[in-house]
C-alpha positions in Angstrom: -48.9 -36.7 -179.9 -49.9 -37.2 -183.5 -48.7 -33.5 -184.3 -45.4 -33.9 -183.0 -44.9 -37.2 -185.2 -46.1 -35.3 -188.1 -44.3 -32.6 -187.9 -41.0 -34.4 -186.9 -42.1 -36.3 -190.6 -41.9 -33.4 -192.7 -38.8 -30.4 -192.8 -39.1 -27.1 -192.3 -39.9 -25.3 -195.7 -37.4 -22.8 -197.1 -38.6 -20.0 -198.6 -37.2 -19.0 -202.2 -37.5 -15.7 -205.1 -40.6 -17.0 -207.2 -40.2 -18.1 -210.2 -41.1 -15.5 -212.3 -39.2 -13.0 -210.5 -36.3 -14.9 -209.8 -36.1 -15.7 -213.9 -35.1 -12.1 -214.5 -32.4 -11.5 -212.0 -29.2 -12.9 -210.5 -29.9 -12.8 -206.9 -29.9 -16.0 -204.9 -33.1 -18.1 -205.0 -32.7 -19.7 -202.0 -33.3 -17.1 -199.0 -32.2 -19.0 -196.5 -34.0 -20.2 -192.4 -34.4 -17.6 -190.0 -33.2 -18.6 -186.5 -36.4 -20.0 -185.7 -37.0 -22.2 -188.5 -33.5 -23.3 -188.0 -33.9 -24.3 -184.9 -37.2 -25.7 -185.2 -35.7 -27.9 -188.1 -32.6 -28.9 -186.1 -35.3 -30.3 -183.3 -36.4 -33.1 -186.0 -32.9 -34.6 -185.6 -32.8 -37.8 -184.2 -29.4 -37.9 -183.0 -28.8 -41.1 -183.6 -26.4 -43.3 -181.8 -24.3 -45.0 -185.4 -25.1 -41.5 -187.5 -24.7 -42.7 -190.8 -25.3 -39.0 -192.2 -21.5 -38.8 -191.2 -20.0 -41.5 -192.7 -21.6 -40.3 -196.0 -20.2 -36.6 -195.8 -17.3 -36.7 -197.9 -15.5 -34.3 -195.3 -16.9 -35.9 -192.0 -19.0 -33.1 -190.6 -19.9 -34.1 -187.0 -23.4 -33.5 -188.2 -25.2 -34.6 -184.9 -23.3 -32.2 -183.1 -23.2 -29.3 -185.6 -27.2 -29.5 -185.0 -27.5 -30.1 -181.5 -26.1 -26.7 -180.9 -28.2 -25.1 -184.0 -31.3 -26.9 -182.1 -30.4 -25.1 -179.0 -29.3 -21.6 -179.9 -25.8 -22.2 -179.8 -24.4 -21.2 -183.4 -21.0 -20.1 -182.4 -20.3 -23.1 -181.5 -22.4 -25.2 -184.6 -19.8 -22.8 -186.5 -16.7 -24.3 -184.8 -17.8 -27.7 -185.1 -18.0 -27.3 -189.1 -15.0 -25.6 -189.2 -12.9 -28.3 -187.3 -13.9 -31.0 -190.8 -14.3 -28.1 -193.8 -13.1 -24.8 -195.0 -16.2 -24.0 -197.0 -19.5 -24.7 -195.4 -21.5 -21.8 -196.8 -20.7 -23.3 -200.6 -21.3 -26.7 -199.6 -24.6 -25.8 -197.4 -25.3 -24.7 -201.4 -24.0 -26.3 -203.8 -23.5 -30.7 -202.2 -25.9 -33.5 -203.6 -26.4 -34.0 -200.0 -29.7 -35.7 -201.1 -27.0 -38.2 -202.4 -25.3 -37.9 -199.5 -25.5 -37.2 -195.9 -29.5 -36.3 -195.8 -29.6 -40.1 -198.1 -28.6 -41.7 -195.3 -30.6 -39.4 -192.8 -33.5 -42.0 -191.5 -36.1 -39.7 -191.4 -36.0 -40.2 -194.6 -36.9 -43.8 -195.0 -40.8 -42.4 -193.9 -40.9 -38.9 -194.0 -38.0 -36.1 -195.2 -34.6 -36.2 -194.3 -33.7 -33.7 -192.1 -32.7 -30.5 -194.2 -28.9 -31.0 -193.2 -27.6 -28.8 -196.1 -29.7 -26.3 -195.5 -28.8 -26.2 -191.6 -25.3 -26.1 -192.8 -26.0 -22.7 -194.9 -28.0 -21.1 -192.0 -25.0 -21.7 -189.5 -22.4 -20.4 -192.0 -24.3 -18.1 -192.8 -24.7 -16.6 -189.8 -21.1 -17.0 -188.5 -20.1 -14.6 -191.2 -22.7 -11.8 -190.7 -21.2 -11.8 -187.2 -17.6 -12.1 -187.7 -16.9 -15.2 -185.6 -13.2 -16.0 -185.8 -12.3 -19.1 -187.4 -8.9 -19.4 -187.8 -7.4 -21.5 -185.0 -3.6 -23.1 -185.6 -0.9 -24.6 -184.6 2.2 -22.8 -184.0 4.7 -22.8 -187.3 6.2 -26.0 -188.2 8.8 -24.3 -190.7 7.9 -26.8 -193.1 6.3 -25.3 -196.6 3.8 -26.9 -199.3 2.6 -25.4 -202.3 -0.8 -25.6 -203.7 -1.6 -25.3 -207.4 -5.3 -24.0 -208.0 -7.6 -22.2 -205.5 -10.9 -24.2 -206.0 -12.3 -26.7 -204.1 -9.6 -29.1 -203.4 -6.8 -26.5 -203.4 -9.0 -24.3 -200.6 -9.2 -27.5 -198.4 -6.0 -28.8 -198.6 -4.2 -25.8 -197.7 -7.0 -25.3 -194.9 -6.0 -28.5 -193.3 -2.4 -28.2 -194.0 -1.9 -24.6 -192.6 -4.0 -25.2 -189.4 -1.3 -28.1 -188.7 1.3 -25.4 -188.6 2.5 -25.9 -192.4 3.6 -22.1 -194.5 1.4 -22.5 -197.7 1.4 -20.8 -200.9 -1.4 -21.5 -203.1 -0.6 -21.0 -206.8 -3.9 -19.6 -208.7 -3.9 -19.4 -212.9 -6.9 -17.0 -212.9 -6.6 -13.4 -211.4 -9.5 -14.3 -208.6 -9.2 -17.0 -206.0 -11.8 -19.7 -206.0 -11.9 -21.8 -208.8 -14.8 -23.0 -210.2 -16.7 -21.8 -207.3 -16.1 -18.4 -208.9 -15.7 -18.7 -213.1 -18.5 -22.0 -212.9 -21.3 -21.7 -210.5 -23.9 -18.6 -211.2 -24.3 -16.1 -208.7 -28.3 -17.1 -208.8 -26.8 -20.4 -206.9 -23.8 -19.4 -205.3 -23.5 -15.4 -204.3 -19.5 -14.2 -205.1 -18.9 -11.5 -203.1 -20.3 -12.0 -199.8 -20.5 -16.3 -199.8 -17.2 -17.0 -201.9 -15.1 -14.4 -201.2 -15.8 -14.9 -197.4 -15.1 -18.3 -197.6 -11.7 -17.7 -199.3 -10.7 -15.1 -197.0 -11.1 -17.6 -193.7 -8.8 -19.9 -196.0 -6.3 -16.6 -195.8 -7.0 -16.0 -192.5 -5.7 -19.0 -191.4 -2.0 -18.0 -193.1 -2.3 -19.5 -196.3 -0.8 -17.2 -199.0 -2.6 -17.0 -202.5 -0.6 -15.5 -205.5 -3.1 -15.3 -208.2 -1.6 -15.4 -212.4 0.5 -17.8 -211.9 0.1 -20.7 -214.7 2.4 -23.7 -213.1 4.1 -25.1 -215.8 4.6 -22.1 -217.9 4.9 -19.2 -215.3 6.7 -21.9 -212.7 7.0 -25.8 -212.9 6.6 -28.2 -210.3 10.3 -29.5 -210.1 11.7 -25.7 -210.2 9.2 -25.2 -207.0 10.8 -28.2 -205.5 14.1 -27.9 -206.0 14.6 -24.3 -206.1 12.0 -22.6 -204.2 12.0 -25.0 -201.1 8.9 -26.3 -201.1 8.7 -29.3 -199.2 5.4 -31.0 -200.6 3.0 -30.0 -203.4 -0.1 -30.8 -204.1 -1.9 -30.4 -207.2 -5.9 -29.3 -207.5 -6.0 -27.7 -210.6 -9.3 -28.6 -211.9 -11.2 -29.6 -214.9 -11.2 -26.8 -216.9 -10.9 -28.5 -220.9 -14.0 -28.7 -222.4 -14.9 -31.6 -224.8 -17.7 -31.3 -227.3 -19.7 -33.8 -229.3 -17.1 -33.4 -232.7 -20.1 -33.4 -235.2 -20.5 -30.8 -238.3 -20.6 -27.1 -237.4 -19.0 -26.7 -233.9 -16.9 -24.2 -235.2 -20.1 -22.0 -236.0 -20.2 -18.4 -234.9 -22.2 -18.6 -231.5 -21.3 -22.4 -230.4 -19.7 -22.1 -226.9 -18.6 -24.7 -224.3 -20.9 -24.3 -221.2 -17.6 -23.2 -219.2 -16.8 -20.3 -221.6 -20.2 -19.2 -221.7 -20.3 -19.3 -217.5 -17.0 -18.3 -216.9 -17.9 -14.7 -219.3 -20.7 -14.7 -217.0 -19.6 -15.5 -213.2 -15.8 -14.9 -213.2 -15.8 -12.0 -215.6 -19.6 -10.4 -214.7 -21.0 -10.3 -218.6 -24.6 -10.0 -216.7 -23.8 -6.4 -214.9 -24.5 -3.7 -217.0 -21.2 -1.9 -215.7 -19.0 -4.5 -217.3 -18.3 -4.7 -220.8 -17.6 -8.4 -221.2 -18.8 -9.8 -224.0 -22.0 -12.4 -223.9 -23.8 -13.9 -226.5 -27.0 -15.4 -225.3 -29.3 -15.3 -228.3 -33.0 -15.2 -229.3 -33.4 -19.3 -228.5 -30.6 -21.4 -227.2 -30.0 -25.2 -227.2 -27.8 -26.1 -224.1 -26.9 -30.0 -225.5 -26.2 -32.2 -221.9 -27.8 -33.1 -218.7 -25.5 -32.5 -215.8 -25.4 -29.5 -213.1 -23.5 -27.4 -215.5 -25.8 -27.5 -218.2 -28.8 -26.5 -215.8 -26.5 -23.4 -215.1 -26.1 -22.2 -218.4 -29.8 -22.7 -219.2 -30.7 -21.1 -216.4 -27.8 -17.8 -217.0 -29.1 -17.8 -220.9 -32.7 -17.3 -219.6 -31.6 -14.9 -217.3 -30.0 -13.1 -220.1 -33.3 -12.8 -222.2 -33.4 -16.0 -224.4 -36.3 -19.2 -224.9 -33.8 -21.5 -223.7 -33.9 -25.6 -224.6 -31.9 -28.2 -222.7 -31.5 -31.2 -225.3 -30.9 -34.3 -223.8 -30.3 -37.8 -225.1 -32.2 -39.5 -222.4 -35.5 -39.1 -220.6 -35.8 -36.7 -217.7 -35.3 -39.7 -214.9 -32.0 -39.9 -216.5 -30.8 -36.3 -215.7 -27.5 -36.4 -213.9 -28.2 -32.9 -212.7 -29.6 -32.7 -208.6 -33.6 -32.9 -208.6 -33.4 -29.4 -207.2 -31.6 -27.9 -210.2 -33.8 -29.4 -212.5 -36.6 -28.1 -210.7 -35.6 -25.0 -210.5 -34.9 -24.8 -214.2 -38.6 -26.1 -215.1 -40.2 -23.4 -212.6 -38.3 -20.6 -214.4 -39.3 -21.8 -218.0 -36.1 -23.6 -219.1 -38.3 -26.5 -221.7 -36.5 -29.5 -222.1 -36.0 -31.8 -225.3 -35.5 -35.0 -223.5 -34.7 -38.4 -225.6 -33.3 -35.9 -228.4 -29.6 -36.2 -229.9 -28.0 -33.1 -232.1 -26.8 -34.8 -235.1 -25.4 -31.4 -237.0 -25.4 -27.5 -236.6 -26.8 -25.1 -239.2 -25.1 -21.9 -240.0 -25.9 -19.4 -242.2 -23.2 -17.8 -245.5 -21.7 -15.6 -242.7 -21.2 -18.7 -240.4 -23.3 -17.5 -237.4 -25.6 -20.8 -236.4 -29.4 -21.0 -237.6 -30.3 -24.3 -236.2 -29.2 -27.8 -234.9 -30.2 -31.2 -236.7 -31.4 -33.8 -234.2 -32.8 -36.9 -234.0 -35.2 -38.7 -231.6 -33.7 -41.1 -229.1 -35.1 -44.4 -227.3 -34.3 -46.3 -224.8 -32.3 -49.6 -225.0 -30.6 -52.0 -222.1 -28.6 -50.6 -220.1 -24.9 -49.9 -220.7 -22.1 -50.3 -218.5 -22.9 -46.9 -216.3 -26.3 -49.2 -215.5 -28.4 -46.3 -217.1 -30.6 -47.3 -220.3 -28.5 -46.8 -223.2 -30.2 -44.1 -225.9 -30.9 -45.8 -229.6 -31.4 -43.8 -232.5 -35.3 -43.6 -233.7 -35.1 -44.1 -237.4 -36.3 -41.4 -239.9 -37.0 -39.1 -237.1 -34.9 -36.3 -238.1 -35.8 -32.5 -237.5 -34.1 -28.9 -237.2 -34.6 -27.0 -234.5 -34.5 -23.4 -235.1 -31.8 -21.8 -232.8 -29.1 -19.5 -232.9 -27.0 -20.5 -230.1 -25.4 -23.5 -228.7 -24.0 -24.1 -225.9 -22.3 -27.4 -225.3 -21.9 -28.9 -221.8 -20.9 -32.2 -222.4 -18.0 -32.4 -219.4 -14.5 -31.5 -218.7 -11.2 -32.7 -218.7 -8.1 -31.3 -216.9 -5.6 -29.8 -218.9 -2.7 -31.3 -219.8 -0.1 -28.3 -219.0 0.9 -29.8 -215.9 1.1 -33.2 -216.8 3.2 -32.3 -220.1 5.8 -30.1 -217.8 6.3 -33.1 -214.7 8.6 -35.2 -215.1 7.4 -39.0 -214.4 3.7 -37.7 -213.5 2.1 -40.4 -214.6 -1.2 -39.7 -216.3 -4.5 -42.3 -217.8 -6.2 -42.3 -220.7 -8.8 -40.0 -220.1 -5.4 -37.0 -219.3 -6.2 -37.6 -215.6 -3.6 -37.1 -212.8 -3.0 -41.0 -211.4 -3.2 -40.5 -208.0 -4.1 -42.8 -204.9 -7.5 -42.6 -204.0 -6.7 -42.7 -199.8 -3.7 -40.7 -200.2 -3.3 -38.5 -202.9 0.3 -39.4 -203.8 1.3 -39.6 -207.4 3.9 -41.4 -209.4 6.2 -38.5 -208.0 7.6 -38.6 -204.1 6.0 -35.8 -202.3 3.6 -34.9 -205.2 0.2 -34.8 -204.7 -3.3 -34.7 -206.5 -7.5 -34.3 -206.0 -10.3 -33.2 -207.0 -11.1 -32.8 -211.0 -7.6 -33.0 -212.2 -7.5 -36.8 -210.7 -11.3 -38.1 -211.3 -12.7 -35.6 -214.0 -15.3 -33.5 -213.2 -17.4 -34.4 -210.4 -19.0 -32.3 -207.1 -17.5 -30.1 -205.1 -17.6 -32.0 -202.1 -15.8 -35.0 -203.2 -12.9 -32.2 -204.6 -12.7 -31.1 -201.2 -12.9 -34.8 -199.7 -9.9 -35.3 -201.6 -7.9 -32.3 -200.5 -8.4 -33.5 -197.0 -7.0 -36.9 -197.7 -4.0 -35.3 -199.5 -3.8 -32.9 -196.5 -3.6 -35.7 -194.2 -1.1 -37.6 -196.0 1.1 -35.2 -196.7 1.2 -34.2 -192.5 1.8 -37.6 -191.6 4.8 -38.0 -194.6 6.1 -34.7 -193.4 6.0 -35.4 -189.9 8.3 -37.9 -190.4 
């Protein structure tokens, strides 16, 4: 008896590339569960009767049932129960803070480990795709159309929803590939393109949702000419985050300063790491990567890849780190070092104007400010210079303001978000919507697509009327 509590205690390990290997290639470090350990992990699920994993998934995965059928064999129809709440599962069973989330709430937790919810997720999508099991179930055509601007996230979900309730959608994509920044943001070490993305956009597809790629709404098209001239009968907006900011101190504009989304975006969208491409990437001897989030854990870990002694320099301590445990350890494993309770004050360039080093000072910790996190103080006299020659700054995004500057009566905040309703979606304009980053900033995947399925919802039911 002991055993079985024991086991039931502690998950299933996963295995992953070591560290040392993984450090010097681009192939997913997460390998994934076999059948077996799937299924032996699915058994430590306690089915509870008030799941609370559920309420907690921004998308409502019947998670209970998804694993019942994982525990017994039965993936086909795990698949189908995903697919019924979200378009993406293999890049959420990836990339979700479900340790934040659904597995936070998971009450296995409270004594042993949560059951391994994200990772079950992966396996079943996973497998659904390596054996072609049809997804795409509709309703007949309503002869009602919506438009879509931006193929990420929120843009994949919404039109998901929307076209399996009968709607014609077009979604209208700026870049020339379809996925947003599941394909020019997260490394292919985290989230493979062509078999995991690609796939997922393609069941997006499958379902009759049209995606015309180049198309920059509110310079190629604006949002009133595709209302009034082109017929569409809703729109919603998910066009991202994609505007970096930066810190605004001396020598920014350095040779070999990049945002973290340039630098990735060279990377993932455009392939800089394949020898058969000739996009250019400048990685460096050593590299400061200045922030704490996800993204900065995926440019440390790209510029390692790429050859260089890589720094993440934070302004807080390591508990502080906004970026998921995993990431973090992942980074440390593969030899990313990081320069916690340190603040660049100034970058260093040389007479040609390519950067030599970054002026920082040490950083305490003080009460805590309005976010409820200590705030960082300034340690007096305790300037220094670190030697680097590349900077990468990955201080968060905002949206850009093309759309906003192109609607008329869109209303917009201070921070040159979309204003949106949080249940609904709906805008300042009738039958405009908005989610994801272009409403809240930059934030997970999950809650983007959380938001494209409220939006999807709302703008059935104003439709359907």
């Amino acid at each position: 008896m002991e055993t079985t509590v024991t086991n039931r205690m502690k998950r299933i390990a996963i295995k992953e590339q070591e560290p040392e290997v993984r450090a010097t290639n681009f192939d997913e470090v997460c390998l994934g569960y076999t059948e077996e350990e799937a299924m032996a992990e699915a058994s430590r699920c306690l089915n509870c009767k008030n799941p609370k994993c559920v309420g907690d998934c921004p998308v409502a995965i019947n998670i209970p049932d998804f694993i019942g059928k994982v525990k017994e064999g039965d993936f086909e129809e795990a698949a189908k129960i995903i697919a019924k709440s979200s378009a993406l599962p293999a890049v959420c069973g990836r990339v979700c803070p479900q340790e934040n989330q659904c597995e936070g709430k998971c009450i296995l937790g409270i004594k042993g480990e949560a059951v391994a919810i994200g990772k079950l997720e992966r396996f079943v999508a996973d497998w659904s795709r390596e054996n072609d099991i049809d997804l795409s179930e509709r309703k007949p055509s309503n002869g009602k159309k919506v438009a879509v601007i931006g193929s990420g996230p929120a843009g994949l979900t919404c039109a998901g929803d929307l076209a399996k309730e009968g709607y014609d959608v077009t979604i209208f994509e700026a870049l020339h590939e379809a996925g947003g920044v599941l394909v020019y943001g997260i490394p292919e070490f985290r989230l493979p393109k062509d078999t995991v993305v690609k796939h997922e956009v393609e069941n997006v597809k499958k379902l009759g949702v049209k995606i015309e790629t180049n198309v920059i709404v509110g310079r190629t098209v604006k949002i009133d000419e595709l209302i009034e001239e082109e017929g569409f009968d809703a729109v919603f907006i998910g066009s991202g985050a994609g505007l970096p900011k930066f810190m605004g101190i001396s020598g920014e504009n350095l040779n070999g300063v990049f945002s973290a989304n340039e630098f990735l975006t060279r990377n993932n969208l455009m392939k800089a790491f394949k020898e058969d491409f000739d996009t250019p990437i400048k990685a460096g001897k050593k590299v400061a990567v200045v922030g704490g989030g996800n993204v900065a854990m995926d440019a440390a870990r790209t510029a390692l890849r790429l050859g260089a002694e890589v720094h993440i320099v934070y302004r807080r301590s390591e508990a502080e780190l906004p970026a998921r445990v995993e990431e973090v350890h992942h980074a440390k494993e593969e030899g990313v070092i990081l320069d916690v309770l340190t603040n660049p004050i100034e970058i260093i360039g040389d007479e040609k104007g390519w950067v030599t080093g970054m002026k920082c000072v040490r950083m305490e910790l003080g009460e805590p400010d309005a976010s409820g996190r200590r705030k960082p103080v300034v340690v007096e006299g305790s300037e220094f210079v670190m030697e680097v020659d590349t900077v990468i700054m990955s201080l968060g995004t905002s949206p850009n303001p093309l759309i906003a500057s192109t609607t008329k009566g869109l209303e917009i905040n201070n921070r040159k978000c979309i204003v949106a309703q949080e249940e609904t979606g709906l805008t300042s304009r009738e039958r405009v919507y908005a989610g994801g980053d272009a409403v809240t900033g930059a934030a997970t995947v999950i809650l983007a697509m959380g938001a494209g399925k409220k939006a999807a919802a709302a703008i059935h039911e104003f439709l359907s009327k």
